[in-house]
DRENZA-407521 format. One line per field, with one value per residue: x, y, z of N, C-alpha, C in turn. Coordinates in pm, whole numbers, plus 50000, padded with zeros to 5 digits. Layout:
DRENZA-407521
n_east: [X ...];
n_north: [Y ...];
n_up: [Z ...];
ca_east: [X ...];
ca_north: [Y ...];
ca_up: [Z ...];
c_east: [X ...];
c_north: [Y ...];
c_up: [Z ...];
This chain:
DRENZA-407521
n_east: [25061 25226 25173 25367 25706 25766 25521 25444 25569 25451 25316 25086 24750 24537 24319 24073 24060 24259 24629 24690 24484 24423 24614 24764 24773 24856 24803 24742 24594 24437 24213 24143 24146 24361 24349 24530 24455 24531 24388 24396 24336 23961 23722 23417 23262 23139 22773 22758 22811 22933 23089 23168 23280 23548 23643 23868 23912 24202 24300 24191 23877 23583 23287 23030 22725 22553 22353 22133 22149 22349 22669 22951 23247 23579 23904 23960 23762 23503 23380 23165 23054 22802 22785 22681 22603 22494 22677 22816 23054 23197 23519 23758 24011 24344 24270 24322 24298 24217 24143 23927 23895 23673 23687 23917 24034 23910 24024 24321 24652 24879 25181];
n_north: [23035 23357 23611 23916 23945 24178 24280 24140 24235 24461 24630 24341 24308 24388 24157 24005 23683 23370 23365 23165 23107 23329 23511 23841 24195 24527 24826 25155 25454 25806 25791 25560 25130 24906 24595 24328 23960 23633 23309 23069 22840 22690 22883 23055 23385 23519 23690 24051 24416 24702 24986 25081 24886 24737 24445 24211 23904 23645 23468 23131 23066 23236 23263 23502 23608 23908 24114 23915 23779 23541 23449 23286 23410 23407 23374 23676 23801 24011 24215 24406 24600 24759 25101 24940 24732 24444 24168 23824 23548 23267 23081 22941 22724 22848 23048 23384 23746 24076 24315 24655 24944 25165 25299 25403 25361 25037 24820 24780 24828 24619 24638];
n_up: [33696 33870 33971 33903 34021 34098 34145 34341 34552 34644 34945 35142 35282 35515 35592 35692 35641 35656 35596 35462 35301 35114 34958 34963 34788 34744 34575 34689 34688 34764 34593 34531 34611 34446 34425 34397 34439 34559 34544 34760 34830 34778 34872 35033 35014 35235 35198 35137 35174 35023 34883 34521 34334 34147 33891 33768 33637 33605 33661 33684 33849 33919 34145 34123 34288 34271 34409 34377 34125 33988 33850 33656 33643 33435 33314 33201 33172 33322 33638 33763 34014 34159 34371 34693 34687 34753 34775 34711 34738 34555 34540 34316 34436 34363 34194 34090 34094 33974 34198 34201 34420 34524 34758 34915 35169 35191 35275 35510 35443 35553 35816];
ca_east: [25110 25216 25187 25530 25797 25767 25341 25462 25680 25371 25227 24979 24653 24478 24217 23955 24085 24434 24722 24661 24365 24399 24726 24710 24914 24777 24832 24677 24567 24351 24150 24096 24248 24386 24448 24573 24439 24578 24365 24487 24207 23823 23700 23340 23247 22991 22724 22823 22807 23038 23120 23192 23423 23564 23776 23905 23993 24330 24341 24099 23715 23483 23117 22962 22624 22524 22167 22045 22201 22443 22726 23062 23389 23672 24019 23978 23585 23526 23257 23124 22957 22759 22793 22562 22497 22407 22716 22880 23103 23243 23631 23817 24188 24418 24257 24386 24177 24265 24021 23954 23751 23631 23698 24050 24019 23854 24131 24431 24787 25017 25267];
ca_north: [23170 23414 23787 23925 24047 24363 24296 24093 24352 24543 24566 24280 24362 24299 24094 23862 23582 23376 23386 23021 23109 23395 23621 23983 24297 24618 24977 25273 25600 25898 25768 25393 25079 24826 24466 24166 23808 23487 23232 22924 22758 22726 23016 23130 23499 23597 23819 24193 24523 24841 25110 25049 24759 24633 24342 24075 23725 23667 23295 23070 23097 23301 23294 23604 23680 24026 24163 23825 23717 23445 23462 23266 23422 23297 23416 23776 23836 24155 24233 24537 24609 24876 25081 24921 24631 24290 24100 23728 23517 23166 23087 22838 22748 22887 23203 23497 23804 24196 24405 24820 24963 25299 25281 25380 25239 24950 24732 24895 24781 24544 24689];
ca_up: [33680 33928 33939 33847 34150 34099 34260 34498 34628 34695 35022 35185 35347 35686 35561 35759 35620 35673 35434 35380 35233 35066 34930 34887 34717 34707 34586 34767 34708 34810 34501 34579 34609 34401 34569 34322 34522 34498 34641 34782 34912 34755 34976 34987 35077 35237 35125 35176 35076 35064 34791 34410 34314 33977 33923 33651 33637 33570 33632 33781 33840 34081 34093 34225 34301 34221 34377 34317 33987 34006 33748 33666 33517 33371 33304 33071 33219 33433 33706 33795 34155 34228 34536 34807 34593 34789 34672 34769 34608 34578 34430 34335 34451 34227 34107 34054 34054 33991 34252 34218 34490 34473 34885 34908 35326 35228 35385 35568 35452 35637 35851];
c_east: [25107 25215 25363 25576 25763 25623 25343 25513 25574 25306 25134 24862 24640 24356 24145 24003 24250 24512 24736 24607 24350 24567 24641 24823 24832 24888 24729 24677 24487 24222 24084 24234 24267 24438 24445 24581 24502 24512 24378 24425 24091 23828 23520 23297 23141 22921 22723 22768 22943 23011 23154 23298 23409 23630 23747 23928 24106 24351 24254 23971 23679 23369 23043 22811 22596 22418 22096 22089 22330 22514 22860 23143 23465 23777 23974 23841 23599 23399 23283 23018 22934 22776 22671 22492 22548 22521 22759 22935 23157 23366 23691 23934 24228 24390 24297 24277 24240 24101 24073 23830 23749 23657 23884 24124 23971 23937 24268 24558 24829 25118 25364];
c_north: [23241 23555 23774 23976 24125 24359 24240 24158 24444 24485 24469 24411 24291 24300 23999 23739 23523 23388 23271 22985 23173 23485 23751 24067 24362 24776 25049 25397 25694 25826 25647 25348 24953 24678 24341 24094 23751 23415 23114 22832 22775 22807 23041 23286 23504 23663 23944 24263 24666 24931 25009 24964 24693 24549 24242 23998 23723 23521 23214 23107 23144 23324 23386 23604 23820 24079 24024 23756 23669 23425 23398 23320 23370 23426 23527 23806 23946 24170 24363 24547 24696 24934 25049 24780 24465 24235 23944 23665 23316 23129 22976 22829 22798 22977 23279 23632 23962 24276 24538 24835 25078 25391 25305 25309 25117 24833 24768 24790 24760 24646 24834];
c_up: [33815 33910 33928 33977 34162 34230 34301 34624 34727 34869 35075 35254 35468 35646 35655 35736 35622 35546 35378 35277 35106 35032 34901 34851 34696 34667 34629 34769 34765 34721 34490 34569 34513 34476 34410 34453 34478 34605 34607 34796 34839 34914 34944 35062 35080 35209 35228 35080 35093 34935 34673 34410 34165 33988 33767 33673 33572 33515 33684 33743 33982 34044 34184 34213 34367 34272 34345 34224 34037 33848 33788 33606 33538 33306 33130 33120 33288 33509 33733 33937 34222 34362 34635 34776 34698 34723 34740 34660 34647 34518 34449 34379 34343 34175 34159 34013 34088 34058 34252 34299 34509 34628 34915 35090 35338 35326 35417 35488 35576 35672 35790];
């Protein structure tokens, strides 16, 4: 599965990571930001922190650890991540993952 045209249409980001690795599509407001991934590659993220962040599984698997707690979801699951909270993650190729971050700068739009 791919996201539909229409959220491809959307903007990329300037992310840390290549586009080999990682796809992005975001919307952007005063309010936060929305970024639909597509990753291409197993990827693991380092552990971080920033401001509030939600997100779903769409397609695929990602195993975050949370503060300590190590958790897998699966396509229809949802995480929740406090602001300031200790997080990292690990994903597989092929997932698909809807992120909201409470940070509407967290990563600038592409061109």
């Amino acid at each position: 599965m791919t996201f539909p045209d229409f959220i491809m249409g959307f903007p990329a980001l300037d992310v840390p990571f290549p586009e080999d690795v990682v796809q992005t599509r975001a919307v952007q407001s005063e309010a936060g930001l929305v970024i639909f991934f597509t990753f291409l590659q197993d990827m693991v993220l380092p552990p971080h922190a920033h401001g509030p962040q939600w997100g779903t599984v769409v397609e695929g698997e990602i195993t975050l650890t949370i503060d300590g707690e190590t958790r897998t979801y699966a396509p229809g699951e949802s995480y929740d991540i406090p602001d300031g909270a200790l997080h990292g993650a690990r994903i597989k190729a092929g997932t698909k993952v809807i992120d909201v971050f409470a940070e509407a700068d967290r990563y600038a739009l592409k061109g």
